[in-house]
N, C-alpha and C positions, 0 to 999 in steps of 0.2 A: 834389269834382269831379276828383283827383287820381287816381282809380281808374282803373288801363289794366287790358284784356285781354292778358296778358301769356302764352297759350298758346297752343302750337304742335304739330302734327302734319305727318309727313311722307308717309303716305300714310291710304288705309280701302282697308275689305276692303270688298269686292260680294258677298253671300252670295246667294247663289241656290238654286235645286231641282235641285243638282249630286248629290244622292244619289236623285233622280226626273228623270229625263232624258226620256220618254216624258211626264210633266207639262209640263214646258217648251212642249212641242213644242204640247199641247194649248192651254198659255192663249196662246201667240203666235198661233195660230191662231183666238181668241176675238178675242184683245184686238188683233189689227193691222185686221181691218175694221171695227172700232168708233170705233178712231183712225181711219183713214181715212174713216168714216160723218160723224164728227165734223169733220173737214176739209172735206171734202164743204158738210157744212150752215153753218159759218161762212163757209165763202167765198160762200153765196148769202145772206147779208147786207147 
C-alpha cells in the first residue's frame, strides 16, 4: 500500500487535422449540431 504515483507532466500537445484545415472546418460543421441536437434533447428530460 506504500505505492504513490510519483509522475509528473508539464504540459500535452493537442494534435489535431492542422495538416487538413478544410477537414476541420467539415466535422465542426458535423459535429456542432449534433452537440447542440444533443442539448437540445436532454434538456427536454
Amino acid at each position: 500500500m506504500g505505492a504513490t504515483n510519483d509522475s509528473t507532466f508539464s504540459h500535452f500537445i493537442l494534435i489535431g487535422f492542422s495538416d487538413r484545415p478544410e477537414l476541420e472546418r467539415v466535422l465542426f460543421a458535423i459535429i456542432l449540431p449534433a452537440y447542440l441536437l444533443t442539448l437540445l434533447g436532454n434538456s427536454t428530460i
